[in-house]
BAVEXLUM-743742 format. One record per atom (N, C-alpha, C): residue in three letters; atom name; x, y, z. Coordinates in steps of 0.2 Angstrom, whole numbers, plus 5000, padded with zeros to 4 digits. Atoms other than C-alpha are relative to their C-alpha. Example, Ala and Ser with C-alpha at 12.3 -4.5 7.8 and 13.67 -1.06 7.14 Angstrom:
! residues 2
(atom "ALA"; "N"; (5004; 4994; 5000))
(atom "ALA"; "CA"; (5062; 4978; 5039))
(atom "ALA"; "C"; (5004; 5006; 5000))
(atom "SER"; "N"; (4996; 4994; 4999))
(atom "SER"; "CA"; (5068; 4995; 5036))
(atom "SER"; "C"; (4996; 5005; 5003))
END
This chain:
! residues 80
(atom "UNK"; "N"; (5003; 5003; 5006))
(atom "UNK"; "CA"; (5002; 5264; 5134))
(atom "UNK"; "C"; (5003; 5003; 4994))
(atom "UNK"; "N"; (4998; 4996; 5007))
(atom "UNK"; "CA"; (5012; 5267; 5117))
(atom "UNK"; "C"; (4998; 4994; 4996))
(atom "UNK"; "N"; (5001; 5006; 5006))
(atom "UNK"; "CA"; (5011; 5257; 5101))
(atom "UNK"; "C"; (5005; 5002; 4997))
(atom "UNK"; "N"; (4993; 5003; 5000))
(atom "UNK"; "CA"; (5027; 5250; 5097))
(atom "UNK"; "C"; (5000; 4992; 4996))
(atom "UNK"; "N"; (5000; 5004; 5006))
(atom "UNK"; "CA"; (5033; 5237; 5083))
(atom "UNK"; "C"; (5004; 4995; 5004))
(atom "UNK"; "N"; (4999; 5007; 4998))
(atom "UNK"; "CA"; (5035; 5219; 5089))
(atom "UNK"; "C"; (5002; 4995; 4996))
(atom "UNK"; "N"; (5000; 5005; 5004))
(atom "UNK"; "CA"; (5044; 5206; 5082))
(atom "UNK"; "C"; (4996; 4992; 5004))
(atom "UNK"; "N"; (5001; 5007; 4996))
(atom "UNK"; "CA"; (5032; 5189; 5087))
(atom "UNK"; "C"; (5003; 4993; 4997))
(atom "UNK"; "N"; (5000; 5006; 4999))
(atom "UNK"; "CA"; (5041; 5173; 5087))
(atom "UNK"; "C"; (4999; 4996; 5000))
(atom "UNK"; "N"; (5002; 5008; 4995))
(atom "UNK"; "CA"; (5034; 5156; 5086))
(atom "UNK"; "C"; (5002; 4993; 4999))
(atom "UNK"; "N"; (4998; 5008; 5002))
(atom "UNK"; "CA"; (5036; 5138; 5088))
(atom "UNK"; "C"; (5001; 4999; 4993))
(atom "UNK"; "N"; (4998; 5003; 5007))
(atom "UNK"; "CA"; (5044; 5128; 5074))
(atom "UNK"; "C"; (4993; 4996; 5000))
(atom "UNK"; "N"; (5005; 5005; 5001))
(atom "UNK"; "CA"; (5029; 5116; 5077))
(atom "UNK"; "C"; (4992; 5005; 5002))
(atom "UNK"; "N"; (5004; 4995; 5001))
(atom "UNK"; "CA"; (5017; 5131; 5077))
(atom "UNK"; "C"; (4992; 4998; 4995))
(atom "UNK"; "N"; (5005; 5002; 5005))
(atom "UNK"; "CA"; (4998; 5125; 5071))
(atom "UNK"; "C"; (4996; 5006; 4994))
(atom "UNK"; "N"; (5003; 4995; 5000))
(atom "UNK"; "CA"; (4989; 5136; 5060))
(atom "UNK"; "C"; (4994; 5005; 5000))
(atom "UNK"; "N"; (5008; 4997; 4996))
(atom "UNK"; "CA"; (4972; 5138; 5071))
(atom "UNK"; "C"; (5004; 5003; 5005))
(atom "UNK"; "N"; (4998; 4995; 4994))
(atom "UNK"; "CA"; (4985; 5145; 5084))
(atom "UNK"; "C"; (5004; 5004; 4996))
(atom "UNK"; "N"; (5000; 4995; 5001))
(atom "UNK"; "CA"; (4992; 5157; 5071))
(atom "UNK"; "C"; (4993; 5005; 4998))
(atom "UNK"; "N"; (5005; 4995; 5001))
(atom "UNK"; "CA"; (4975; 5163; 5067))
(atom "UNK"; "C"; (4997; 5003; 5006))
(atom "UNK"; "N"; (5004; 4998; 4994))
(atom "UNK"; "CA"; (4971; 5164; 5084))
(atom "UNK"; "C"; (5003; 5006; 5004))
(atom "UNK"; "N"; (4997; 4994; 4996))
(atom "UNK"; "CA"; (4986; 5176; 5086))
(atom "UNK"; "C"; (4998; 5006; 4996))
(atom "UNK"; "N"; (5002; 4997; 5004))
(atom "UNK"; "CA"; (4981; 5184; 5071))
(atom "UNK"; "C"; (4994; 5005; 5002))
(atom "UNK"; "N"; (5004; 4999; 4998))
(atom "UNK"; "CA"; (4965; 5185; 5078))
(atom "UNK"; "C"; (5000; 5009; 5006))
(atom "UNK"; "N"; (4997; 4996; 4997))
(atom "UNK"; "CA"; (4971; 5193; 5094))
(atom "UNK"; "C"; (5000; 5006; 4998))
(atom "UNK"; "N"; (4996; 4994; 5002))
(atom "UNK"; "CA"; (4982; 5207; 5087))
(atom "UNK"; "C"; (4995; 5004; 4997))
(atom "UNK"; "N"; (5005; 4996; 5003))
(atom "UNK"; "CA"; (4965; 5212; 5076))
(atom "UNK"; "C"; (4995; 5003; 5007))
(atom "UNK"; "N"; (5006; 4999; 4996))
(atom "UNK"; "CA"; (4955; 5212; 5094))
(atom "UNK"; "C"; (5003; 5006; 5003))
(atom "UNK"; "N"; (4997; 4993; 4998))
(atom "UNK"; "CA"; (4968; 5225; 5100))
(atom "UNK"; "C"; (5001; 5004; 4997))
(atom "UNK"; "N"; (4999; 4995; 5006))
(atom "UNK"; "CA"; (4969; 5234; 5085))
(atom "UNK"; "C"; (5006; 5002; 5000))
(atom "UNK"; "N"; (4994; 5000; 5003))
(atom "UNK"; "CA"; (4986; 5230; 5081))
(atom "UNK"; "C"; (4999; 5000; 4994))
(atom "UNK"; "N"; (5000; 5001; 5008))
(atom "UNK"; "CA"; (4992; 5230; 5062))
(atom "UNK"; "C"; (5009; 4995; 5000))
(atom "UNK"; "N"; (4996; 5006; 5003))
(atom "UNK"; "CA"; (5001; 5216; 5056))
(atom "UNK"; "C"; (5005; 5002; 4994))
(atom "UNK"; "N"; (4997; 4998; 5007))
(atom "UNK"; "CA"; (5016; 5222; 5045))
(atom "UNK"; "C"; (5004; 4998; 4996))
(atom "UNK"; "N"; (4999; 5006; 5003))
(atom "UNK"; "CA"; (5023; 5206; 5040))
(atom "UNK"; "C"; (5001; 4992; 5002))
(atom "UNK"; "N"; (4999; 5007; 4999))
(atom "UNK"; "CA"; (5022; 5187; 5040))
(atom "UNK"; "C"; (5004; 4997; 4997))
(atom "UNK"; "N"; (4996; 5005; 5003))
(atom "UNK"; "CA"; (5036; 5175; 5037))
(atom "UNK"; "C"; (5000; 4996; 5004))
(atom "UNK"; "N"; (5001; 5004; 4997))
(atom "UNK"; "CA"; (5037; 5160; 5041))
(atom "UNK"; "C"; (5002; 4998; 5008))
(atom "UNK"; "N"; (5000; 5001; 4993))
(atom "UNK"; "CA"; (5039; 5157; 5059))
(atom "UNK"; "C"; (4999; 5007; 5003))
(atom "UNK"; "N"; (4998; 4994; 4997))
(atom "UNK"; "CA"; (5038; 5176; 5063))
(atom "UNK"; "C"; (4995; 5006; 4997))
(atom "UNK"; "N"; (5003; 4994; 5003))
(atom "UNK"; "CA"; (5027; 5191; 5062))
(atom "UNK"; "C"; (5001; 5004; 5002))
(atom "UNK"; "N"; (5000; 4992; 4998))
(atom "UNK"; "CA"; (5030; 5209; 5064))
(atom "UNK"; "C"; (4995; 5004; 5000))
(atom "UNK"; "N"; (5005; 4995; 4999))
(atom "UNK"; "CA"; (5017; 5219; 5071))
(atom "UNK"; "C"; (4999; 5006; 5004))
(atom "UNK"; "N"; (4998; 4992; 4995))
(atom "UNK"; "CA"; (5014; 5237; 5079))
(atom "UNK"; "C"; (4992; 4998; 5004))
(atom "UNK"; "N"; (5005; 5001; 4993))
(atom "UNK"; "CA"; (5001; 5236; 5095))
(atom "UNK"; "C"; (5003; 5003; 5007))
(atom "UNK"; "N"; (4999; 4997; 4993))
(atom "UNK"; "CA"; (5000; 5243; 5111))
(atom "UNK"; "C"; (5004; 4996; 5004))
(atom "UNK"; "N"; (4996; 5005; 4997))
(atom "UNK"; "CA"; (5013; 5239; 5123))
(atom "UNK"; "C"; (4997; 4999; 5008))
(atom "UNK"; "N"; (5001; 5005; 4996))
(atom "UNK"; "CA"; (5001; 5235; 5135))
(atom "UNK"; "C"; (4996; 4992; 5000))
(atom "UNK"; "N"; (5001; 5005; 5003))
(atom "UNK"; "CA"; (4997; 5222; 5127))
(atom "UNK"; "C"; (5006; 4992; 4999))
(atom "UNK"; "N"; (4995; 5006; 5000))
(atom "UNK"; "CA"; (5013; 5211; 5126))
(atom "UNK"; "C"; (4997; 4994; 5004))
(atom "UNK"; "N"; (5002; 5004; 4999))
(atom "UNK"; "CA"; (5009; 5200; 5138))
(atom "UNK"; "C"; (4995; 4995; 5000))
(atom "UNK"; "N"; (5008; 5003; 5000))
(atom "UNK"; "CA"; (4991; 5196; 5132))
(atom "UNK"; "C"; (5004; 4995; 4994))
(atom "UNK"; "N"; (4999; 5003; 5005))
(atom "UNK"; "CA"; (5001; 5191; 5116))
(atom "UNK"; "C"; (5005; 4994; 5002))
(atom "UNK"; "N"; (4997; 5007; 4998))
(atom "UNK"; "CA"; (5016; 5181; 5124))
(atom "UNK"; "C"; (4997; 4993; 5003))
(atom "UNK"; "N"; (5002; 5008; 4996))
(atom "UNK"; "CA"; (5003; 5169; 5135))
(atom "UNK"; "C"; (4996; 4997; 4994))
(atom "UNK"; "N"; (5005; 5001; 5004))
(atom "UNK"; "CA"; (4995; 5165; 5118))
(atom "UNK"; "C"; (5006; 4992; 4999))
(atom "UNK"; "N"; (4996; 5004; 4999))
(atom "UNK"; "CA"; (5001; 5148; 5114))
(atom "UNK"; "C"; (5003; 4998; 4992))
(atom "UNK"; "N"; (4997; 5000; 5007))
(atom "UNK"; "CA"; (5013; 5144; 5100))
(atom "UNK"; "C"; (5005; 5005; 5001))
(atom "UNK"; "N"; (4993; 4994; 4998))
(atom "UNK"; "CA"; (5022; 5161; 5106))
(atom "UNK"; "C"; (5007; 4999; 5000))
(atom "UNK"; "N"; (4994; 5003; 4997))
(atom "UNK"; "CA"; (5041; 5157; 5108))
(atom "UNK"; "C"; (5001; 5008; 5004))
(atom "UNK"; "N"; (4994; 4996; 4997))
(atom "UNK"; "CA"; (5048; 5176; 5111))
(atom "UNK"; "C"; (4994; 5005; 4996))
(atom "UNK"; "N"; (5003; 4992; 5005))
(atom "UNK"; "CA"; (5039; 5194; 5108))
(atom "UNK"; "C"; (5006; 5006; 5005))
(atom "UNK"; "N"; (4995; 4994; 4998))
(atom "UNK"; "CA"; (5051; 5208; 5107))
(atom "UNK"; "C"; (5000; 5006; 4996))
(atom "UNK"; "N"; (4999; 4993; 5005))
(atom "UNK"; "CA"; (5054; 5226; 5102))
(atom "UNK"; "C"; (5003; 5001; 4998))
(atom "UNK"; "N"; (4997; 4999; 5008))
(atom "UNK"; "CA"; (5058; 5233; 5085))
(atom "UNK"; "C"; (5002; 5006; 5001))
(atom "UNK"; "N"; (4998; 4992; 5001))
(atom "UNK"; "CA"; (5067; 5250; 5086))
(atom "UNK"; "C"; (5003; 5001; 4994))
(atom "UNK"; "N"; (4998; 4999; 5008))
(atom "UNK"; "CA"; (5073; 5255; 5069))
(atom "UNK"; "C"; (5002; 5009; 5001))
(atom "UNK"; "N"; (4996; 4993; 4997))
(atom "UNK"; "CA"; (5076; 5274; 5076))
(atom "UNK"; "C"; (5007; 5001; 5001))
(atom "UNK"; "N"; (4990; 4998; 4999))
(atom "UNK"; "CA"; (5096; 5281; 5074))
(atom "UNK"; "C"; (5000; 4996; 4995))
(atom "UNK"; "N"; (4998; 5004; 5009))
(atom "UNK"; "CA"; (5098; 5269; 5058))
(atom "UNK"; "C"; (4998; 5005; 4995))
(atom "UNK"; "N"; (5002; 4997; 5008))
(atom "UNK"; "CA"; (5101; 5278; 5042))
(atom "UNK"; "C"; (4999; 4993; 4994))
(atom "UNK"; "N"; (5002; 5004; 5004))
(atom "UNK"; "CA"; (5094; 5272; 5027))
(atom "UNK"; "C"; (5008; 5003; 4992))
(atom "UNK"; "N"; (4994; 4999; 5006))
(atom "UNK"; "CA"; (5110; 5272; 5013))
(atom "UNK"; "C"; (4995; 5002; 4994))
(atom "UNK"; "N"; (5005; 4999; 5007))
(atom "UNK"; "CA"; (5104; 5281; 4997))
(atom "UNK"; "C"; (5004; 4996; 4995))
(atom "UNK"; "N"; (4998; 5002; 5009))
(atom "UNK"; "CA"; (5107; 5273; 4980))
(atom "UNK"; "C"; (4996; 5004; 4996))
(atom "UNK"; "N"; (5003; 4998; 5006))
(atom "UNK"; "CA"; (5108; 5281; 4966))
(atom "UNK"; "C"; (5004; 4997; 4994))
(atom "UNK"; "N"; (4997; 5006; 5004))
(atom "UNK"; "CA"; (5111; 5274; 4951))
(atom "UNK"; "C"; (5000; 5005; 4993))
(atom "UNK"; "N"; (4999; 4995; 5004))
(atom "UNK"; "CA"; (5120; 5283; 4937))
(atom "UNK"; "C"; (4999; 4998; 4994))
(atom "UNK"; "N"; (5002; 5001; 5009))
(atom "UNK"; "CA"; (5115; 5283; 4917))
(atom "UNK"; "C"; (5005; 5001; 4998))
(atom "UNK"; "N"; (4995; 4997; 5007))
(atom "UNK"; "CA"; (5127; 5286; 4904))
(atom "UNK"; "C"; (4997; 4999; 4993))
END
C-alpha cells in the first residue's frame, strides 16, 4: 500500500454526477485531488485502491505519474 499520483482519465461523454461520484470516491479513500481539467484529474491515493477507481463508471484509463529523475530548469532572469 503506497500513495502514488494518478493521472484519471475519462470519457468524452463523461456526465457530471459520475464526475462527482468519482470525486466522491477519491474523498472516501482519502485521496487528494491535485487538479481537474477537462476530461482528466490528477490525484494522489493509495495504490490499493486503483481498481476501486477504474470500475467507477465514466473511467477511460488510470495510470501512474512519476515525476522522479526530471530536473526542473532554473530561470533566471537578468535586470540591467
Amino acid at each position: 500500500m503506497v500513495f502514488e499520483i494518478y493521472l484519471i482519465s475519462l470519457n468524452e461523454n463523461t456526465s457530471s454526477p459520475e464526475v462527482e461520484q468519482i470525486l466522491r470516491t477519491l474523498d472516501r479513500i482519502r485521496g487528494k485531488v491535485n487538479m481537474v481539467a477537462e476530461n482528466s484529474i490528477i490525484a494522489s491515493f493509495d495504490n490499493a485502491y486503483v481498481d476501486t477507481i477504474r470500475n467507477k463508471t465514466g473511467v477511460k484509463l488510470v495510470g501512474g505519474i512519476n515525476f522522479k529523475g526530471r530536473k526542473v530548469k532554473k530561470v533566471v532572469k537578468r535586470e540591467s
